[in-house]
Backbone bond lengths (Angstrom), bond angles and torsions (degrees), N, CA, C in turn:
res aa  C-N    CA-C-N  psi(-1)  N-CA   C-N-CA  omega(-1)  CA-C   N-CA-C  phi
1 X - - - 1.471 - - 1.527 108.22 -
2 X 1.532 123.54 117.71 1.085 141.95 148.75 1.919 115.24 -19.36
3 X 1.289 112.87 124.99 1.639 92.15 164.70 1.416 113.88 -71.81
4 X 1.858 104.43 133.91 1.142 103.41 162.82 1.797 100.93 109.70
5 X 1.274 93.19 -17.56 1.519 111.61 171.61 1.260 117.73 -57.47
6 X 1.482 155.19 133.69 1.497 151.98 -162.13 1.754 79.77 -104.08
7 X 1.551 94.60 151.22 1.610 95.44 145.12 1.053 168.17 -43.13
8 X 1.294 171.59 98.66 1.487 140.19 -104.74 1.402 144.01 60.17
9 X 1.798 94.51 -1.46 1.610 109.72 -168.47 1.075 143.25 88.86
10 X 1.672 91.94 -8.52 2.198 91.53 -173.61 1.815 78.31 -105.91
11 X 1.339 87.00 148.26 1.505 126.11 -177.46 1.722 86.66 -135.22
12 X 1.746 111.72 135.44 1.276 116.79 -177.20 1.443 97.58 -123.12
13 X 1.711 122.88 11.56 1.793 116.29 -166.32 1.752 76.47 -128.84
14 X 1.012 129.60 148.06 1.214 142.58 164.53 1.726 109.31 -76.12
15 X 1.618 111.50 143.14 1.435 99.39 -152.81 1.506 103.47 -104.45
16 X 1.681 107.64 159.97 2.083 113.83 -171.82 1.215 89.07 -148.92
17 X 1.160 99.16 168.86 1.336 129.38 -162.35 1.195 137.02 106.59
18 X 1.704 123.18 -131.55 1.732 108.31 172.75 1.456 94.59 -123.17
19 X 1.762 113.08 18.20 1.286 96.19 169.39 1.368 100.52 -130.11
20 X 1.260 123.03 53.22 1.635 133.70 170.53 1.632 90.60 -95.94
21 X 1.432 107.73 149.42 1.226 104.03 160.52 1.616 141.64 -82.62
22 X 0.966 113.86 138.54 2.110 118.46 175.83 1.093 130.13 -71.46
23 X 1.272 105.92 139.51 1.845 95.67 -171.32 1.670 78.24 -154.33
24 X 1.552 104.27 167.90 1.437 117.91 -177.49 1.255 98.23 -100.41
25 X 1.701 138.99 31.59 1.153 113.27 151.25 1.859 98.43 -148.99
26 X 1.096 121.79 155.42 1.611 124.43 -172.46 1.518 90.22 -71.26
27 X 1.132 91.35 116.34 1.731 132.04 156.79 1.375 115.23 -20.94
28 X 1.740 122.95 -50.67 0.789 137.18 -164.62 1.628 128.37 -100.28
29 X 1.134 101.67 15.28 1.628 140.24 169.47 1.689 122.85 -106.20
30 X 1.041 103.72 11.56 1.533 117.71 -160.30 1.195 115.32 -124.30
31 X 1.634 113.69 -15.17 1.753 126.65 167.55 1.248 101.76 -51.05
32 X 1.387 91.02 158.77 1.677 121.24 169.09 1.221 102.09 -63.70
33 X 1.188 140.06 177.59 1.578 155.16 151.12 1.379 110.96 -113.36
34 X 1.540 118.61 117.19 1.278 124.27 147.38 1.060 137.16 -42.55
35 X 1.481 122.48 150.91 2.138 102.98 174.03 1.171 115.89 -59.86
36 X 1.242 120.61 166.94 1.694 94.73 173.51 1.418 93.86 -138.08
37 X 1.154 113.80 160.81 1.620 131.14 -173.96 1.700 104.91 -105.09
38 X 1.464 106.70 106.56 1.600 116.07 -176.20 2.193 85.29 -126.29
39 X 1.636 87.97 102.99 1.401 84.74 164.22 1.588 121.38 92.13
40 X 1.172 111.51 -141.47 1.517 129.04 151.21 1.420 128.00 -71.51
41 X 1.721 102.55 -37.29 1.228 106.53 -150.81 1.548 105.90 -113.20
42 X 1.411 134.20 152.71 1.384 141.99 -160.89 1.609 93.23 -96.69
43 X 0.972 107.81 126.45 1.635 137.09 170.44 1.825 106.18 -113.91
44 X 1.313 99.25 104.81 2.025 112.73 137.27 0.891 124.24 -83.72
45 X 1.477 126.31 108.49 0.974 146.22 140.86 1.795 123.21 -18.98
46 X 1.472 123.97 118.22 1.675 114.60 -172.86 2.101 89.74 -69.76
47 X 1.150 83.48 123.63 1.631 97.97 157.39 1.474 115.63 -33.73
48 X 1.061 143.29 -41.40 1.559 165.26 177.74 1.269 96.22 -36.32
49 X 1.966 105.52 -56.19 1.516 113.30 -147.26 1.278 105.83 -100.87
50 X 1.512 115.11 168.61 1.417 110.26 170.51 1.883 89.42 -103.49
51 X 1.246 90.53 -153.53 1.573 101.09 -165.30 1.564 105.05 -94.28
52 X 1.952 105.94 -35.83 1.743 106.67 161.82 1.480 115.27 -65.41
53 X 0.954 110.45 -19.42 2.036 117.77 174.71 1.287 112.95 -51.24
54 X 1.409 99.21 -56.01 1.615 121.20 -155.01 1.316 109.43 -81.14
55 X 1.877 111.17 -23.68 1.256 116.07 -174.00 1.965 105.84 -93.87
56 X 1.264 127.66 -14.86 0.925 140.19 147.35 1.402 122.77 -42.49
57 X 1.548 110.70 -56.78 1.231 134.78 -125.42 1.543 90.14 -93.18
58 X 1.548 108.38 -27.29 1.384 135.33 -157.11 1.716 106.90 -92.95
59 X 1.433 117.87 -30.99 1.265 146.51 -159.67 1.879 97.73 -103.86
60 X 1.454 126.79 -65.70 1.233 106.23 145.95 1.475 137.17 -21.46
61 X 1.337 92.57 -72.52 2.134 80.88 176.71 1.796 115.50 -58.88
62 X 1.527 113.21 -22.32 1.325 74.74 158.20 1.426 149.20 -94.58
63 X 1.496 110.61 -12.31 1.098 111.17 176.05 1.473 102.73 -92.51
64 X 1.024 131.34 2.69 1.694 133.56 140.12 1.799 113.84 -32.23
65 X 1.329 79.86 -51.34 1.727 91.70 -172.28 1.453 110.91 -64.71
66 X 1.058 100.66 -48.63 1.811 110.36 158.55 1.570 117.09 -26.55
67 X 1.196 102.69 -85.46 1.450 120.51 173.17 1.470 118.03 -43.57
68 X 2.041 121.61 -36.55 0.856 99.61 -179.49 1.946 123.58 -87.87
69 X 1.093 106.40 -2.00 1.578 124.07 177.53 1.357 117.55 -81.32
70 X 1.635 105.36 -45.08 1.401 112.74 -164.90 1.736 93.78 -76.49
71 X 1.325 147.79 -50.62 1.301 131.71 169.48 1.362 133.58 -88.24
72 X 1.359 119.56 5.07 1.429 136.43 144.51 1.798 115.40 -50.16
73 X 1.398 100.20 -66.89 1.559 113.54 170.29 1.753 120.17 -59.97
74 X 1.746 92.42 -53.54 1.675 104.67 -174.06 1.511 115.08 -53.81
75 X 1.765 107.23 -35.67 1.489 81.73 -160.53 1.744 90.55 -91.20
76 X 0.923 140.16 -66.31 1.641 109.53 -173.97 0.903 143.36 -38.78
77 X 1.397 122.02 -5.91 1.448 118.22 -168.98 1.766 84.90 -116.07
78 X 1.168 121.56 -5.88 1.895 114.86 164.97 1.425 83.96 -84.85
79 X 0.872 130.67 -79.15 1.177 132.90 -133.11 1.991 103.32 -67.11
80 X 1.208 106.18 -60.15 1.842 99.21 169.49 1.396 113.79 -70.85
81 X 1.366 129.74 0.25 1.101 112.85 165.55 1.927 117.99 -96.85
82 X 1.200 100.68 -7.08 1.726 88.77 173.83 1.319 98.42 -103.50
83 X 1.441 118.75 -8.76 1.816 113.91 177.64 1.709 106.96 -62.72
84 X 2.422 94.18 -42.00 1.769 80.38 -173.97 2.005 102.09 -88.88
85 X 1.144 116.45 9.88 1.842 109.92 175.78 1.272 87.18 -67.42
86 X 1.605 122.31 -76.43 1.391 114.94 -166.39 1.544 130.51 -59.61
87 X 1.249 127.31 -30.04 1.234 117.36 -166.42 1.495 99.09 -111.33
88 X 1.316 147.34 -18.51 1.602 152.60 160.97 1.577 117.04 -98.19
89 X 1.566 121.86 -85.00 1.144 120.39 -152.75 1.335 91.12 -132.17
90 X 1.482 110.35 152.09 1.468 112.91 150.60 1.196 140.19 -84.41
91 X 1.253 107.23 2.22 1.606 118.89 140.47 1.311 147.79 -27.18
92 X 1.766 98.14 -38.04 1.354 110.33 171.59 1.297 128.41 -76.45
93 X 1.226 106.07 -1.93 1.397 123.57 -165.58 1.948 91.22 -84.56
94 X 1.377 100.04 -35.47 1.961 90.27 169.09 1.422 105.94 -46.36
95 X 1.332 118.58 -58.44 1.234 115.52 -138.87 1.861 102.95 -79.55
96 X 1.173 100.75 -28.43 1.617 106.15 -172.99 1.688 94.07 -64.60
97 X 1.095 124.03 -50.77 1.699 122.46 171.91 1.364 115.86 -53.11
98 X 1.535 123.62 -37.46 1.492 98.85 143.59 1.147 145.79 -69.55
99 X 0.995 134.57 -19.83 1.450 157.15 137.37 1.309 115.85 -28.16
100 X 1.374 112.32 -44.57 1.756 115.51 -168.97 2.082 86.21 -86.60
101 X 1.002 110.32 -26.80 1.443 113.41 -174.26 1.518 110.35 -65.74
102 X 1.202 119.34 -45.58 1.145 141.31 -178.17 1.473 120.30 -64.60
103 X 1.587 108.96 -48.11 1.638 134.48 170.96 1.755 103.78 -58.46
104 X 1.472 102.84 -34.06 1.552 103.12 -174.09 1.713 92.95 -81.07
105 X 0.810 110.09 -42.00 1.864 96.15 -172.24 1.764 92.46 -55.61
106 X 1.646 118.91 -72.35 1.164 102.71 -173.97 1.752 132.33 -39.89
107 X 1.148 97.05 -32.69 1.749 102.65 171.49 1.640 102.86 -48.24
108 X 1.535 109.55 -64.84 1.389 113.25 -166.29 1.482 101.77 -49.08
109 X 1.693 115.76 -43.29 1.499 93.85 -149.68 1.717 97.07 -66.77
110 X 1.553 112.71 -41.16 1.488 120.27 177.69 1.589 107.72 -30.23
111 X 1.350 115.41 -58.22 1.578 113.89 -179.38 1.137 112.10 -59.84
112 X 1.065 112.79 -63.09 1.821 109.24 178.13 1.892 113.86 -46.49
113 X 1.556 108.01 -42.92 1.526 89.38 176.14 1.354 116.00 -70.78
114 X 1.033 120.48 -39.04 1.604 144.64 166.28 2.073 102.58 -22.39
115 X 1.148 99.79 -39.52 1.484 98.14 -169.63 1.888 110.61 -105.32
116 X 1.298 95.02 -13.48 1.545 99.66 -174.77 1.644 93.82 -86.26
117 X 1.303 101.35 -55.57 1.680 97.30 176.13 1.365 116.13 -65.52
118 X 1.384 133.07 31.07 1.666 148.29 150.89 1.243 98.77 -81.58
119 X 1.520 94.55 -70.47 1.425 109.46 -179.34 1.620 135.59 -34.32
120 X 1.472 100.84 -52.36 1.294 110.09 162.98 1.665 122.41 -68.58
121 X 1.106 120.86 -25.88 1.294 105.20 -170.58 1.583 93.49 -84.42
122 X 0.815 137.07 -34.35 1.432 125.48 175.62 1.176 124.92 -57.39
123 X 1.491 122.85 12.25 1.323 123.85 153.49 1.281 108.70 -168.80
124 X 1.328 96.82 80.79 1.578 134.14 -159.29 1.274 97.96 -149.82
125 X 1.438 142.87 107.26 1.486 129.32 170.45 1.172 116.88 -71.43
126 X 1.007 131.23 0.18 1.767 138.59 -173.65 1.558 102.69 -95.98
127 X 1.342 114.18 -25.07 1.262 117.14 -174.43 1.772 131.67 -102.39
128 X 2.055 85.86 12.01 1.436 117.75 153.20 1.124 154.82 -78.53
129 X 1.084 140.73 119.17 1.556 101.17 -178.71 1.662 141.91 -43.94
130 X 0.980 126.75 130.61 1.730 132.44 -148.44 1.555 85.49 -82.22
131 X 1.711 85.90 137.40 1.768 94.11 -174.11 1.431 103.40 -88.67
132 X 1.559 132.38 18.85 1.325 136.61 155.52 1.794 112.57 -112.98
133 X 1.179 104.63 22.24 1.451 114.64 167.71 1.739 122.45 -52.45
134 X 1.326 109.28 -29.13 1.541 114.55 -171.55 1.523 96.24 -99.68
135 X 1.199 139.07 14.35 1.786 144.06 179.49 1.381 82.39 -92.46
136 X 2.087 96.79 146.47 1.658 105.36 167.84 1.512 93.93 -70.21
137 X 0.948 123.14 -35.99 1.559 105.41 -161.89 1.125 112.97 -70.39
138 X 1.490 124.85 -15.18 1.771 123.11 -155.42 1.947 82.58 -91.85
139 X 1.643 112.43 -22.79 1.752 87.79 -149.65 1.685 89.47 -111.92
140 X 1.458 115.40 2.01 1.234 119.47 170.27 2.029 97.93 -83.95
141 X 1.155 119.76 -32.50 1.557 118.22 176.44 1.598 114.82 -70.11
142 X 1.452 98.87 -34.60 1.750 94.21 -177.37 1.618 109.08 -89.71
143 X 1.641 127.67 -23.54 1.560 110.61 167.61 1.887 90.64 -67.85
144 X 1.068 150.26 -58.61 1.366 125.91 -153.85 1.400 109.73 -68.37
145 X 1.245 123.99 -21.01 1.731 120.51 149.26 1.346 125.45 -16.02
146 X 2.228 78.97 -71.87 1.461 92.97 -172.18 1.621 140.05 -58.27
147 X 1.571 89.71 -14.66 1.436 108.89 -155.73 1.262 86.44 -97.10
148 X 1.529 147.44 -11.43 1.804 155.98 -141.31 1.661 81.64 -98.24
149 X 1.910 105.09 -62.75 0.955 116.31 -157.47 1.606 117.64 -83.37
150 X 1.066 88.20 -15.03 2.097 98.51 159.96 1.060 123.38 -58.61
151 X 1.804 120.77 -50.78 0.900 147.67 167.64 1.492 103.61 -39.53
152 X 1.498 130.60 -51.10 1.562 134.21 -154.60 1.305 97.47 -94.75
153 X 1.562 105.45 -16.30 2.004 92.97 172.76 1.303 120.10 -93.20
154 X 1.283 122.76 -17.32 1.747 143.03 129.51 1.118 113.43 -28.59
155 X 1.172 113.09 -75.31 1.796 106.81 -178.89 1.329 107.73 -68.47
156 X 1.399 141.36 -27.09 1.604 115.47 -156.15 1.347 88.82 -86.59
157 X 1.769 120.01 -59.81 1.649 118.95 179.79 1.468 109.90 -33.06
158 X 1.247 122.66 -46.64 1.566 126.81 -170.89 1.303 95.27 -61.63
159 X 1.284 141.36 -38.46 1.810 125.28 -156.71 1.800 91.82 -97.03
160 X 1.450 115.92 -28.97 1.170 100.16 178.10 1.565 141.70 -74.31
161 X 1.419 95.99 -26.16 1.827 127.04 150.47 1.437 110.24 -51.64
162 X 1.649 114.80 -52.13 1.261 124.36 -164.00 2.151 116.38 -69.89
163 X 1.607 84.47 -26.98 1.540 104.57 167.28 1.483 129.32 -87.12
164 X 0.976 95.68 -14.10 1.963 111.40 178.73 2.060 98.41 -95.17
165 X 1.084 110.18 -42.17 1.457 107.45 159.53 1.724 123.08 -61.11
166 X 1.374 100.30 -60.30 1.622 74.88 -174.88 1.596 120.71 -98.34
167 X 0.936 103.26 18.14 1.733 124.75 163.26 1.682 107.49 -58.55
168 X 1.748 115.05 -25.47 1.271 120.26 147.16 1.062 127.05 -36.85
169 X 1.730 107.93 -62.74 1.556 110.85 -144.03 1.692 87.75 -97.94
170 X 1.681 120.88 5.05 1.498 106.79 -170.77 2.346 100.77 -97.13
171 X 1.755 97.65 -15.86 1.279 99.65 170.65 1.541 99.70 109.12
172 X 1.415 101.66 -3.68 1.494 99.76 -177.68 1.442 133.22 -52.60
173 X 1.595 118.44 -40.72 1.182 131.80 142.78 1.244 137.58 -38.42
174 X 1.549 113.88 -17.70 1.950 117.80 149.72 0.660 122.16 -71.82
175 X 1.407 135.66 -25.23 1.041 137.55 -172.60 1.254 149.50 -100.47
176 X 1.530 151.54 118.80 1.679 95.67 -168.75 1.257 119.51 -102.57
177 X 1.313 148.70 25.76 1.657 157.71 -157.24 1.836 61.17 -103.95
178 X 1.260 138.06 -83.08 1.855 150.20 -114.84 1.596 72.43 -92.83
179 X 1.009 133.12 -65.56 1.425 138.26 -165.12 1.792 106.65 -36.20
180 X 1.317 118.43 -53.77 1.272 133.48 -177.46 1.679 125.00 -87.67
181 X 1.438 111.85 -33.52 1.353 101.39 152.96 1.692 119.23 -86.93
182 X 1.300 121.73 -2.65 1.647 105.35 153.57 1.618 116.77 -60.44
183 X 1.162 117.51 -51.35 1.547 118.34 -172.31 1.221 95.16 -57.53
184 X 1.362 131.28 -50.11 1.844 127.68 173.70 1.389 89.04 -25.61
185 X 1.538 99.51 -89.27 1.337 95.97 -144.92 1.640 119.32 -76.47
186 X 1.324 120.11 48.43 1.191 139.18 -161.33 1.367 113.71 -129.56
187 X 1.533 92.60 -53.48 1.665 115.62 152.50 1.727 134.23 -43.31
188 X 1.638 101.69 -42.64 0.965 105.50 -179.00 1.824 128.39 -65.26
189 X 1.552 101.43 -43.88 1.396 112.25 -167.56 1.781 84.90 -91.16
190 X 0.883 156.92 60.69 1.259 154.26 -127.50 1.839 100.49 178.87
191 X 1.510 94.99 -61.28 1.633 112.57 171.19 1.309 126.30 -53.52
192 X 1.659 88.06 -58.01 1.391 107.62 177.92 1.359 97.09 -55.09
193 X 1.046 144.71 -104.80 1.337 163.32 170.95 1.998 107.70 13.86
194 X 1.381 87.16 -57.93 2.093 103.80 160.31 1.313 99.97 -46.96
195 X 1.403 97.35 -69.43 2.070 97.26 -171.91 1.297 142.05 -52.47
196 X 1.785 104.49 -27.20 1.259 112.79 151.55 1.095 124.48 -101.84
197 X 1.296 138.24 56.05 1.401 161.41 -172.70 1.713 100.41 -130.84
198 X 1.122 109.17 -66.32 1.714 128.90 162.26 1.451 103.95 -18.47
199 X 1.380 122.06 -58.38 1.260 134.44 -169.27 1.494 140.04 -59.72
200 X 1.716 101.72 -39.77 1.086 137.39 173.39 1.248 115.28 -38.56
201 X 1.617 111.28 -67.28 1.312 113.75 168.34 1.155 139.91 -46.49
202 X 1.339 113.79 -28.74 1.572 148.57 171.85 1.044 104.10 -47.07
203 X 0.933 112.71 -78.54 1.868 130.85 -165.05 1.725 110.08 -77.24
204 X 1.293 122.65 -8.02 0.912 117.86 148.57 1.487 144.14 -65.42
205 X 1.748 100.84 -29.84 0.827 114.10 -166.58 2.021 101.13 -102.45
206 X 1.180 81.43 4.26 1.904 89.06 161.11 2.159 98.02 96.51
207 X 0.941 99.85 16.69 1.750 108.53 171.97 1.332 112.55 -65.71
208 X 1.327 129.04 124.58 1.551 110.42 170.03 1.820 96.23 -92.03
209 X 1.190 139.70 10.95 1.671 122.55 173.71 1.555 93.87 -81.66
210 X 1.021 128.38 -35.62 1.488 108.46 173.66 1.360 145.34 -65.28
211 X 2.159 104.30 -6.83 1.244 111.43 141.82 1.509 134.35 -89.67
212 X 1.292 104.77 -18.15 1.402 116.04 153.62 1.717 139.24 -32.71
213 X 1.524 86.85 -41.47 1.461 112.90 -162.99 1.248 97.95 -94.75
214 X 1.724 134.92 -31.84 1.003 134.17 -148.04 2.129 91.21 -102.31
215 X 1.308 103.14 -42.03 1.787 93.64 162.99 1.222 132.89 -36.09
216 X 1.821 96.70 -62.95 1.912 101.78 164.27 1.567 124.74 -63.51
217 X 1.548 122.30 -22.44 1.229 100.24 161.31 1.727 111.29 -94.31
218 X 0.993 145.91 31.24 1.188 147.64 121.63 1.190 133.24 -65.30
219 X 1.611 134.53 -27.50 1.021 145.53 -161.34 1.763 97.30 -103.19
220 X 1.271 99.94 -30.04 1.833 87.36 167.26 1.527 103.10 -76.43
221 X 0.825 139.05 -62.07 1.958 141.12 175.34 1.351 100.27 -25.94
222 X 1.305 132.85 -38.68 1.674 130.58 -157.11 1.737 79.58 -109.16
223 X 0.834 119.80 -44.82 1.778 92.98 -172.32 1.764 104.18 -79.65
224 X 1.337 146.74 33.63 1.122 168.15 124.41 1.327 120.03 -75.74
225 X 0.964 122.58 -19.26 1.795 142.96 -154.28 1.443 95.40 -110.41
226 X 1.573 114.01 -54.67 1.697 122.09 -177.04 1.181 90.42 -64.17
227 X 1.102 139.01 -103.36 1.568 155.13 128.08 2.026 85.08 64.51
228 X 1.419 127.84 -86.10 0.967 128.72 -153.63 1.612 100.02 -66.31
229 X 1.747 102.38 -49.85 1.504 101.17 -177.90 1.344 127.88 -46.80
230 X 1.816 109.76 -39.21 1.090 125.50 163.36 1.524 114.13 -33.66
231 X 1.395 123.68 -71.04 1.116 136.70 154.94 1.530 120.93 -10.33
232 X 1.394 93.36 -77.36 1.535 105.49 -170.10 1.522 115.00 -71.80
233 X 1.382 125.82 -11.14 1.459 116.58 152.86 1.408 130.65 -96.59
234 X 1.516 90.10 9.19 1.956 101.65 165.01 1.110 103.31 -103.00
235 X 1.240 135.57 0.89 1.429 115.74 -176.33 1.574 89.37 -136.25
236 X 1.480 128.40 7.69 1.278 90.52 -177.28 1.957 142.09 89.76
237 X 1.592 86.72 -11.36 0.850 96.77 166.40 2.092 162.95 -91.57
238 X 1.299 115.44 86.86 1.624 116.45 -144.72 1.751 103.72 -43.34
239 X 1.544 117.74 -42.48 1.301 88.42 173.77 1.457 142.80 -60.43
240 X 1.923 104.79 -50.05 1.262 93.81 154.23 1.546 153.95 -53.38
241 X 1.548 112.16 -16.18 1.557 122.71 161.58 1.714 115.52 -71.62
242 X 1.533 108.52 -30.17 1.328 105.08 160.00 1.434 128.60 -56.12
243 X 1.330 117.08 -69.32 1.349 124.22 164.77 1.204 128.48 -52.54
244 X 1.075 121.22 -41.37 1.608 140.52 -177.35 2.218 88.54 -56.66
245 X 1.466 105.20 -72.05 1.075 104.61 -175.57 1.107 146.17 -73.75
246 X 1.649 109.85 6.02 1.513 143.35 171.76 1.446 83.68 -77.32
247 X 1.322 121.49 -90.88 1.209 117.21 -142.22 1.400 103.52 -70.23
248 X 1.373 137.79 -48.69 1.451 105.42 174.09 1.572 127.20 -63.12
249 X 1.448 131.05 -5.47 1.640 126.68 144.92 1.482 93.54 -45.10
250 X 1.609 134.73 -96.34 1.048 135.38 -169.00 1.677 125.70 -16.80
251 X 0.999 103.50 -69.33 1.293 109.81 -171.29 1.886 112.15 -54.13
252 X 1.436 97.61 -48.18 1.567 112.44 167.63 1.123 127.70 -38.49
253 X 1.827 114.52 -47.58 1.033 125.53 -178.05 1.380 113.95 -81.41
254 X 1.192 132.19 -25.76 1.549 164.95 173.80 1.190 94.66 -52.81
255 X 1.475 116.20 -64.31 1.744 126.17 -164.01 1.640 97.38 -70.58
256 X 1.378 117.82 -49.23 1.646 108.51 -172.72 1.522 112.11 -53.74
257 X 1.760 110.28 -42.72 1.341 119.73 -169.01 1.371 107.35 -55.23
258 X 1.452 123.36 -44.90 1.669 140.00 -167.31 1.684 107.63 -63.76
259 X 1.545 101.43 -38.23 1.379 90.01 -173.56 1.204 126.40 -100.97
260 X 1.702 103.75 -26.14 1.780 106.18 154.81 1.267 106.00 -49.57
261 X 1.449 117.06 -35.15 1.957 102.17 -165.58 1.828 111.47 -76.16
262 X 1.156 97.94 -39.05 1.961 107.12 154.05 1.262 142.32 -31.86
263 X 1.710 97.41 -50.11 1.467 100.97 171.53 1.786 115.35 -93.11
264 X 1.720 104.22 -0.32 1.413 110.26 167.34 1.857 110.32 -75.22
265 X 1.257 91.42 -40.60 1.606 97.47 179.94 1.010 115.85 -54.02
266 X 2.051 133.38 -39.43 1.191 120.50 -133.24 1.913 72.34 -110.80
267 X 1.056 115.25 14.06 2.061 106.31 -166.66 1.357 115.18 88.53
268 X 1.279 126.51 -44.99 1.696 132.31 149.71 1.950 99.48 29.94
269 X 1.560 85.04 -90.25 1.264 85.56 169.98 1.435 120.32 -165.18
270 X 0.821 124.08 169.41 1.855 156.32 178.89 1.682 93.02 -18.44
């Protein structure tokens, strides 16, 4: 019996001291969630979350939204607009100042998510160390993580290198409208590639959010992957069914590997 413990086992004060019990994640992050009343309308809560999760979770996507406009917009219109200041008009030089205007909102929203997603992982149990971290199996599951998600910073850097090269031979570099959506889309697999880089460390250190993280940036690659295949069996086309169907095998198999290796991390299982 616990001090402070009643007889029979029910304790009605939640217990402190040095004889409370330990766990590798705060205790108090681990409640259920009530429904909650936002408004008019009835909101459930995902079981997953607590109610500080959700209010985080909720606060991310918007300054997500931030981030995703302000360098969607920012970098082409910086980037084709000092291509056409310098090589056409000085005109463009307006537009790149909106652009740099725009890049600054995305910065902010980046910082601002940047700090909420601190926030959240700190009472996030996934974003703990896994209390089956010292099992061969838990730390043999998180290096093959790492190596899943190595793999995706290989491939994204590779397509983004691979797009700044033949952005040559497509003329993009004459131009600046072609000039500025290459760096877009240069940018993009670029991120990804940053984002699962982020991860690495994670899962080394026996984290299951760093296989977490590495699914959702896989699962955008495979819904790009459908996307082409889609394509390429409406039109008929063998390259695109090649590629199209490479990479969603990949990614698929990627996603199974990440999350069997997840539920090895968290003890789940064997």
């Amino acid at each position: 019996m616990y001090p402070g413990q009643q007889p029979g086992g029910h304790n009605p004060y939640p217990q402190q001291g040095p004889y409370a019990p330990q766990g590798p994640y705060p205790p108090q992050y681990q409640q259920p969630v009530p429904p909650q009343q936002v408004g008019d309308a009835r909101m459930v809560a995902d079981p997953g979350l607590t109610m500080d999760q959700r209010a985080l979770v909720i606060k991310i996507q918007s300054s997500s939204k931030m981030l995703a406009v302000g360098f969607v917009l920012g970098i082409p219109l910086t980037s084709g607009g000092l291509h056409h200041g310098i090589t056409e008009q000085p005109s463009g030089f307006l537009a790149a100042l909106v652009g740099l205007a725009l890049l600054a909102v995305g910065v902010t929203g980046f910082l601002k998510s940047a700090a909420l997603r601190r926030q959240l992982r700190q009472i996030t149990p996934d974003a703990w160390r896994s209390p089956a971290a010292h099992l061969p199996s838990a730390r043999k599951a998180a290096t093959l993580a790492a190596y899943v998600n190595g793999l995706l910073v290989v491939l994204s850097l590779g397509a983004a290198g691979w797009l700044l090269v033949k952005g040559a031979g497509w003329g993009a570099y004459g131009n600046s409208a072609g000039f500025g959506a290459l760096l877009l889309g240069a940018a993009l697999p670029a991120a990804l590639g940053l984002a699962a880089a982020s991860t690495v460390p994670q899962l080394l250190r026996g984290i299951p959010a760093g296989a977490k993280v590495g699914r959702a940036l896989y699962s955008v690659i495979m819904a790009v992957g459908a996307l082409i295949l889609g394509n390429g069996i409406k039109d008929a086309e063998p390259m695109a069914l090649a590629v199209g169907g490479t990479v969603t095998v990949i990614c698929l198999g990627a996603m199974t590997l990440l999350g069997r290796a997840a539920k090895r991390m968290r003890g789940e299982t064997r």
